[in-house]
C-alpha positions in Angstrom: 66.1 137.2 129.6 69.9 136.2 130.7 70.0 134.3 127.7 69.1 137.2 125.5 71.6 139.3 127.2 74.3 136.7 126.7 73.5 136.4 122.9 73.4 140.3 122.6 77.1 139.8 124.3 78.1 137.6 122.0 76.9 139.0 118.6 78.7 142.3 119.9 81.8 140.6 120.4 81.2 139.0 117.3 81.1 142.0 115.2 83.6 144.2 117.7 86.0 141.3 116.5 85.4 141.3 112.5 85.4 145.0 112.4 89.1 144.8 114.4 90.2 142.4 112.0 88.6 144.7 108.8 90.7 147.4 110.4 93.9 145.5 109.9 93.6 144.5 106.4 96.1 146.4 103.8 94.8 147.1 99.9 97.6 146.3 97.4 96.4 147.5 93.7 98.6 146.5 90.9 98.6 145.5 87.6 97.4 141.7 88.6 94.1 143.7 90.4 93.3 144.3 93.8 94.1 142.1 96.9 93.4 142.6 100.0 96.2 140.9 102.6 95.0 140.8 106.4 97.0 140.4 109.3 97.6 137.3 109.0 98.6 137.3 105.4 101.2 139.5 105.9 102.6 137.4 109.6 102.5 134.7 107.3 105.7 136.4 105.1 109.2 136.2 106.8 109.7 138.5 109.4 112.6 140.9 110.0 113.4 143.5 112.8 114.9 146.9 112.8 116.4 149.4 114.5 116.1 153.2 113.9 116.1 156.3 115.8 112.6 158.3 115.6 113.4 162.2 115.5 117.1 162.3 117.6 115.6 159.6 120.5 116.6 156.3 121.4 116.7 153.6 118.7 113.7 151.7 118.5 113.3 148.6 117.5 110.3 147.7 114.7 109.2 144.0 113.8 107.1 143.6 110.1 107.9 142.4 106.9 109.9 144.1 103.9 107.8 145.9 101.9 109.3 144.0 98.9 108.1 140.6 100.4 104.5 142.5 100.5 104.5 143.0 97.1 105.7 140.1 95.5 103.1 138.6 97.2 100.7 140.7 95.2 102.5 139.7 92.0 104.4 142.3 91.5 108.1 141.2 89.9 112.0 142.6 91.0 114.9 140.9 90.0 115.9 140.5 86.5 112.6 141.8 85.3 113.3 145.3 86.7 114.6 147.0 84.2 113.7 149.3 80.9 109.9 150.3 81.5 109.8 148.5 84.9 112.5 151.0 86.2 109.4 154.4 86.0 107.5 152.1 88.4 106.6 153.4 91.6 105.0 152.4 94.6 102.4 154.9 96.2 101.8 154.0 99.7 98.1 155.8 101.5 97.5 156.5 105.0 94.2 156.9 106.4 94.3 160.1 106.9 95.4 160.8 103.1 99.0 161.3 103.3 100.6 159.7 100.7 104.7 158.9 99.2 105.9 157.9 96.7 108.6 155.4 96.5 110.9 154.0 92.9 110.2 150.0 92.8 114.2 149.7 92.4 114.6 151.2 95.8 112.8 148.3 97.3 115.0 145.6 95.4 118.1 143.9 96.4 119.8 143.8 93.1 119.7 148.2 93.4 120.4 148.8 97.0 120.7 147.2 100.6 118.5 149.5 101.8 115.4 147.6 103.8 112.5 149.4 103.9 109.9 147.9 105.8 105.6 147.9 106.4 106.1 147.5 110.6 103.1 146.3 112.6 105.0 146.1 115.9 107.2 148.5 117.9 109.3 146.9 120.6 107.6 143.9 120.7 104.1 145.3 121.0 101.8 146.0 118.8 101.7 149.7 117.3 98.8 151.9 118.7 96.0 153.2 117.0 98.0 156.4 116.6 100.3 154.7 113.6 99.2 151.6 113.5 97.8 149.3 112.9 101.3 149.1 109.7 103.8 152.0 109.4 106.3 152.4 107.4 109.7 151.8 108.5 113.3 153.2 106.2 115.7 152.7 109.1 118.7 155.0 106.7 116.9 157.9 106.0 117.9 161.1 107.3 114.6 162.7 107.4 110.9 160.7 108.0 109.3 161.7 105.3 108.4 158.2 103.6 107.7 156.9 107.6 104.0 156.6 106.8 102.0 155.7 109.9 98.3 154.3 109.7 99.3 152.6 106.1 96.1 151.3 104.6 96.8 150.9 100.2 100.0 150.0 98.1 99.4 151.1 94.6 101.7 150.0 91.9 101.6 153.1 89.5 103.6 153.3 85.9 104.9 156.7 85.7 105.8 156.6 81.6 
């Protein structure tokens, strides 16, 4: 009977686990298809840290990757190919709870703006909570927080011609 018990432990943990893990997995659609990037997909990307102020209070510092980096890792091209056509691209970012923005591929590249924007998964040095985690986004210059999408589940490359 302890042995059963112990299994039953087990399997739970073992599904508790894989459904944690399915939790943190992002959905990037574009025109390559869909992938699906887990956590450690997207640690696996450089890393960079910001600081921005959340609604007038003390700077806070956010650890992820760029949101570029994300998507080039889905395929998806900057650089000299942004241009013509590729400049009505946008990139549609969902939450789980359905809130969705909308930003212009150019304002992710380099060769358009220094701005960084950023898919966070950790807010001074800890992981985000369930309330906008387990990825947010992070635009450390803007005035307003708009576009600071918490609970980010899809990217979706969408051609607005």
């Amino acid at each position: 009977m302890k042995k059963a018990v112990r299994l039953c432990s087990a399997l739970t943990l073992v599904v508790f686990a894989s459904l944690l893990l399915e939790c943190q997995q992002l959905i990037v659609q574009s025109e390559g298809g869909k992938q699906i990037l887990s956590r450690t997909d997207l640690e696996a990307l450089p890393r960079v840290k910001v600081t921005a102020s959340q609604h007038s209070s003390a700077p806070v510092s956010f650890e992820g990757v760029t949101l570029k980096s994300v998507l080039e890792k889905a395929g998806v091209r900057f650089g000299e190919s942004m241009k013509g056509p590729q400049l009505a691209t946008c990139l549609l970012v969902e939450a789980a709870d359905g809130y969705r923005v909308v930003i212009a591929l150019p304002e992710l590249d380099p060769a358009f703006t220094d701005k960084q924007m950023v898919l966070a998964f950790q807010r001074d040095d800890k992981p985000l909570g369930e309330k906008e985690g387990p990825y947010r986004i992070v635009i450390p210059d803007e005035k307003r927080m708009a576009r600071w999408v918490r609970r980010v589940t899809m990217l979706r490359i969408v051609d607005v011609q």
